[in-house]
N, C-alpha and C positions, 0 to 999 in steps of 0.2 A: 783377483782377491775375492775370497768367498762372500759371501752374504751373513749378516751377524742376526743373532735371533732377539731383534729389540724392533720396536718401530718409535717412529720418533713422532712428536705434536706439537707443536706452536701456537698457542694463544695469541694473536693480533687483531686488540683494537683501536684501529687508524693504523696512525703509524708506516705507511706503506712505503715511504723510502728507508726508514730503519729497515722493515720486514726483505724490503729488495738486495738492499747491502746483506742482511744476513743469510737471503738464500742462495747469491751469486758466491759468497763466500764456502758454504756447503757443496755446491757446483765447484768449484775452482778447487777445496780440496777433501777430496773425493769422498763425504760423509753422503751423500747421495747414493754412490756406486754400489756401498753395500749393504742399506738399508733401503727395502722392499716395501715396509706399510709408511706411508708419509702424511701426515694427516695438519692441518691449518685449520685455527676454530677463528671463525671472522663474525664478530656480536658486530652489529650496524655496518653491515657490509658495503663495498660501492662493488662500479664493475671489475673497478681496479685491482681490487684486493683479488677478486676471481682469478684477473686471466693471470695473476699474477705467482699463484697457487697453482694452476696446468701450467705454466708454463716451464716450471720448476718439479713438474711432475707429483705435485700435493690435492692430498683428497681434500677440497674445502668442504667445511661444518659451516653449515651459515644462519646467520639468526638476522633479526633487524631491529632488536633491541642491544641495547648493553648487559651484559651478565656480569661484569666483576669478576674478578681473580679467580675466588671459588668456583664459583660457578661454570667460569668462562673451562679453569680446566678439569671441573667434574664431567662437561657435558663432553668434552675433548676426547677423556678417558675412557667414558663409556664405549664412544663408536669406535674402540681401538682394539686391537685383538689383546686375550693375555698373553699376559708373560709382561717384562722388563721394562718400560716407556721411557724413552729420553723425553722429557720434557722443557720446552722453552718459553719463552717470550721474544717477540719481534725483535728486539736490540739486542743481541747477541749472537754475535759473530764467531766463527771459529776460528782462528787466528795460528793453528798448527797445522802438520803436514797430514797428508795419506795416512803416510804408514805408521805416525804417532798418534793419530786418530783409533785408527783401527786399533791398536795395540792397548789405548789407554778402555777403551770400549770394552774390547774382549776381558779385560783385567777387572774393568769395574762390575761388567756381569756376573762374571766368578765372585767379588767379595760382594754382594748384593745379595747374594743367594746364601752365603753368610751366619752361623746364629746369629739370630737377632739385630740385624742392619733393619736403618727403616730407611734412609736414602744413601747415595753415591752423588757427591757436588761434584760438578766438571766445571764449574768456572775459576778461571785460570788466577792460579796465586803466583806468578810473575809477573800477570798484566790484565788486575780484575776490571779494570775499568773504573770508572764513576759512574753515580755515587761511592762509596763503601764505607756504610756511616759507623760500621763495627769496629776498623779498625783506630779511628782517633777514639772511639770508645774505650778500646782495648787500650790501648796508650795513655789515658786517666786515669787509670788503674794499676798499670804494671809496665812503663816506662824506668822504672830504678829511680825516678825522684824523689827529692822529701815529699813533694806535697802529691807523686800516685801512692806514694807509702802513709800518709794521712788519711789521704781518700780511701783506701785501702783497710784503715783500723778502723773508721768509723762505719763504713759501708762492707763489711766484710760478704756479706750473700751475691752484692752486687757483684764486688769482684772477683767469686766466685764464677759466675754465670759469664763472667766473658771470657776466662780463660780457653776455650775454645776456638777462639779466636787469634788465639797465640800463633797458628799452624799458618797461618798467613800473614805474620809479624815476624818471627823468631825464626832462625835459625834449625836450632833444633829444639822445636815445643817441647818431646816425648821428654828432655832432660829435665827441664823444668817442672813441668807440670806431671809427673809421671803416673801419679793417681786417676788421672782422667786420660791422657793420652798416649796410645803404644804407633811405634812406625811398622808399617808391614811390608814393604816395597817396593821398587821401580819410584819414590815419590810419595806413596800411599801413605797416608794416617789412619788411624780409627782414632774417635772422639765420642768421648758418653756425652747424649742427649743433655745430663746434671750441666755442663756447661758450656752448649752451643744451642740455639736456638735450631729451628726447621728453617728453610729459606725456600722460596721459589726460584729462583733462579737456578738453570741448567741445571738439573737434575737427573739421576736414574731411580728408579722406584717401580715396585712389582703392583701392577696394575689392581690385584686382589685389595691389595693390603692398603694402597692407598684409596682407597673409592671406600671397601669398609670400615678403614682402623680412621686414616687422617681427616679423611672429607666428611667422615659422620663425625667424628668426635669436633672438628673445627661448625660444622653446621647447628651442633646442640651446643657450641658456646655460645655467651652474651658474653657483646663487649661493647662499649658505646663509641669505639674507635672504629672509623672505615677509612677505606680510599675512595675517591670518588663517589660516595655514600654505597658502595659495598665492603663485605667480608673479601679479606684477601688471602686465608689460612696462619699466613706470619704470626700477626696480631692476633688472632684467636688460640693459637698454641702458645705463646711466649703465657706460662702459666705453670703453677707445682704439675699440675697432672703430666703434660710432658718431661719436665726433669724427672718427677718418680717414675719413669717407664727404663729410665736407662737402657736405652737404644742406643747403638751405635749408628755412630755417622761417618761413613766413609769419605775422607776428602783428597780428591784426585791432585796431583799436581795440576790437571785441568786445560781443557782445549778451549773455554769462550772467553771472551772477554764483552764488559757492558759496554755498550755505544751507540747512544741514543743520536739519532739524525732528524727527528721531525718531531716537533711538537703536536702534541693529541689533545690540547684543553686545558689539561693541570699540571 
């Protein structure tokens, strides 16, 4: 099987038996075999996280501080070649075959490159894992009850912006929601920016575009929310400037699923 023109990046910090579960599972099916630049950003690193990055055949990025979200995968991106970046976090494993791997990869490359796509999500709408705090969101709003049909006339904007999240509830979103949502195929959605937020997790995205459009414009946000007192991107896009971009968001039927295994602190 050839080699795909992406390279892939993992932010992990701690977390080293999530990070082990999700590289043996990359090894076992075969997201390894055809991807060539493999890179690991390790903020407060030990020895562990090292041999655990060659082991697996990953270029570790090492710091011995904590960088946070942004940071952690701004400094990621830099040391990665252009073109396409799959990008991860330690907990998330792939959970599908070789050859649906490869298949969903070469697919997402082609609609990434796309007018106007800002990401391509790979985590898996059969089996997202937990948390996934979007979807009992989505379901307060648009479960067919009286009272998401209340929630719904009083919070109209609100429930607007989660429609997006249909695509990983519904059957078939594109019927209902048909103004923000079209099916493309094998699986694939497109979704306007106007009602799906940005996510980190398992992502594709062109290295240009993220480093100058996302991580600058997430970097010149204030916002007085963080995770472990950094910027994590999420939170700094969930904002009009992102919905008025109307960007499309490609969402994969999806290879990872979340599954966290070791506590990091918080």
């Amino acid at each position: 099987m050839k080699k795909l023109p992406l390279s892939i990046g993992i932010l992990s910090w701690k977390g080293y038996t999530s990070l082990e579960n999700s590289l043996l599972s990359y090894k076992i099916n075969g997201l390894n075999d055809f991807v060539s630049e493999k890179h690991i950003c390790l903020p407060e690193y030990n020895e562990e996280g090292v041999q655990l990055s060659k082991k697996f055949g990953y270029k570790p990025l090492l710091f011995k501080k904590n960088l946070g979200i942004l940071k952690g995968f701004k400094e990621l991106a830099k040391t990665m070649p252009d073109g396409p970046l799959l990008l991860l976090e330690n907990d998330l494993p792939l959970i599908d075959s070789k050859k649906e791997t490869f298949q969903q990869l070469t697919r997402s490359i082609k609609f990434l490159y796309s007018k106007n796509v800002a990401q391509v999500r790979l985590r898996s709408k059969k089996k997202p894992g937990i948390p996934f705090h979007a979807i009992p969101k989505y379901n307060r709003y648009w479960d067919g009850t009286t009272l998401s049909r209340l929630r719904k006339f009083l919070r109209p904007s609100k429930a607007n912006r989660l429609i997006g999240t249909s695509v990983y509830v519904e059957d078939k979103p594109h019927f209902l929601h048909p103004n923000y949502i079209s099916y493309l195929s094998d699986g694939f959605y497109s979704v306007s920016s106007q009602v799906i937020n940005w996510s980190n997790l398992a992502f594709l995205v062109d290295k240009n575009f993220f480093l100058n459009v996302i991580i600058k414009e997430a970097e010149n946000t204030y916002n007085s929310k963080y995770v472990n007192g950094f910027k994590n991107i999420e939170i700094e896009l969930n904002k009009p400037w992102w919905r008025k971009q109307s960007w499309k968001i490609i969402i994969a039927p999806g290879l990872f699923t979340h599954k966290r295994l070791s506590d990091r602190g918080y």
